[in-house]
C-alpha positions as CSV (number, residue, x, y, z in Angstrom):
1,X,-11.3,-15.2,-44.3
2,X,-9.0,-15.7,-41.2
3,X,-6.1,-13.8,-40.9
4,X,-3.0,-16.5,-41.2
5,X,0.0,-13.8,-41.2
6,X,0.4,-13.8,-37.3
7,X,-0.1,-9.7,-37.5
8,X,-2.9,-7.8,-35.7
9,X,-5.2,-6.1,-37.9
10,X,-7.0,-3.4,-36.2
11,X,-8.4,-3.2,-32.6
12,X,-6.4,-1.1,-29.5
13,X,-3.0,-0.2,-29.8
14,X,-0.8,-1.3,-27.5
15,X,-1.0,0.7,-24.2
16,X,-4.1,2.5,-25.4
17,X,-6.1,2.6,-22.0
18,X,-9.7,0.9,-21.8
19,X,-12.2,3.5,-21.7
20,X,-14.8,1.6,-20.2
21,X,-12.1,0.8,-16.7
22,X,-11.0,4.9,-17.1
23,X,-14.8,5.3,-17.1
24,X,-15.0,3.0,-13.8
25,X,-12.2,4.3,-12.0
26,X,-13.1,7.8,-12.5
27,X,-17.1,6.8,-11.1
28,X,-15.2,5.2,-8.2
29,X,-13.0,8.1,-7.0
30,X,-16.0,10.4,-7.0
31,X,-18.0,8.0,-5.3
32,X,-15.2,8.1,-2.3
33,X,-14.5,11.6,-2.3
34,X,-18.1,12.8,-2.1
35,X,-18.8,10.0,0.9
36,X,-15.6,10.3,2.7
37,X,-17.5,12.3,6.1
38,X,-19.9,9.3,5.4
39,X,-17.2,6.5,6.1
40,X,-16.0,8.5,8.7
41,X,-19.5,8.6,10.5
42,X,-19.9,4.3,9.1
43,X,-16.3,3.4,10.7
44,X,-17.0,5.5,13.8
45,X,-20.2,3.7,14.3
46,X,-19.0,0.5,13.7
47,X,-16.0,0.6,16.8
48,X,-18.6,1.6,19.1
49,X,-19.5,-1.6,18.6
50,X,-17.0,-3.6,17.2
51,X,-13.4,-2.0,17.0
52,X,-12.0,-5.2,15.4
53,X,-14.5,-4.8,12.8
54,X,-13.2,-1.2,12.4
55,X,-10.0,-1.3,12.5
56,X,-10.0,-4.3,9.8
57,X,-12.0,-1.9,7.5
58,X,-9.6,0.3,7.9
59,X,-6.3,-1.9,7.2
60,X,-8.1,-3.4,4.1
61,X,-9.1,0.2,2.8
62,X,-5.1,1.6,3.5
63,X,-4.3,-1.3,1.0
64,X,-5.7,1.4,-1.9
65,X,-4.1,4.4,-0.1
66,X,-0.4,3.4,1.4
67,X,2.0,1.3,-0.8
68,X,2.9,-2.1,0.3
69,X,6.8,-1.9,1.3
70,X,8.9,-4.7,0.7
71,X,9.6,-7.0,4.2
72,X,12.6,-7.3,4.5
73,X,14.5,-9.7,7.3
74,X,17.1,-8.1,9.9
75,X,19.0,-11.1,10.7
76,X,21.8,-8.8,13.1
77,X,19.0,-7.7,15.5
78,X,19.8,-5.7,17.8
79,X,18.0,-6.4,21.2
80,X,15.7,-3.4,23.1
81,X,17.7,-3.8,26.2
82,X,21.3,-3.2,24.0
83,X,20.0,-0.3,22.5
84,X,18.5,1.1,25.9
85,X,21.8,0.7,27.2
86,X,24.1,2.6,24.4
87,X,24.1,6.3,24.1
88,X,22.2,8.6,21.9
89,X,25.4,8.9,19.3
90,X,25.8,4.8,19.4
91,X,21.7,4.3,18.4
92,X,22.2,6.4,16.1
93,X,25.5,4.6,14.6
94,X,23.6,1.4,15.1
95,X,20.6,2.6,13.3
96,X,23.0,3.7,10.6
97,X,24.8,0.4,10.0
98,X,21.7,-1.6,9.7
99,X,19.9,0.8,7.3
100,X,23.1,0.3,5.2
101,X,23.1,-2.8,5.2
102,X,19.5,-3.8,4.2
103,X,20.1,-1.5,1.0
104,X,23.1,-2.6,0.6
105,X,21.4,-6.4,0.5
């Protein structure tokens, strides 16, 4: 007989974590932390021949290590040569007033 009331009847609760993805995740982490001189020793190898290649490994691996930040757009850009030319105290101020103003955004 179908169930025609619209509520759930048995199954995971809500928020219950999958064992079988816990089981996964856990399999993978040990997987990386028992190979991590081996990846070392793979990357190395690999820029001997082919630092692209390397580096890229490394950029796509970061992805599951360093949060993404949010871009965000500077439209009052200060130019390199401006800021060469102002004092330590006016970076500094100038550094200041933009960081306010992109949280302020």
């Amino acid at each position: 007989m179908a169930n025609t009331t619209g509520k759930k009847f048995g199954g995971r609760k809500k928020g219950t974590p999958n064992k079988q993805t816990k089981e996964i995740r856990t399999a993978y982490k040990l997987l990386i932390e028992n190979n991590l001189n081996n990846m070392a020793n793979w990357i190395n190898s690999i820029a001997e021949n082919n630092p692209e290649k390397a580096l890229d490994i490394i950029i796509k691996l970061s992805e599951y290590v360093v949060p993404k930040l949010n871009r965000t757009e500077i439209k009052d850009v200060t130019s390199i040569e401006d800021l060469l030319k102002m004092t330590p105290q006016q970076r500094q101020a100038r550094v200041f007033e933009l960081k306010n103003k992109i949280e302020n955004e």
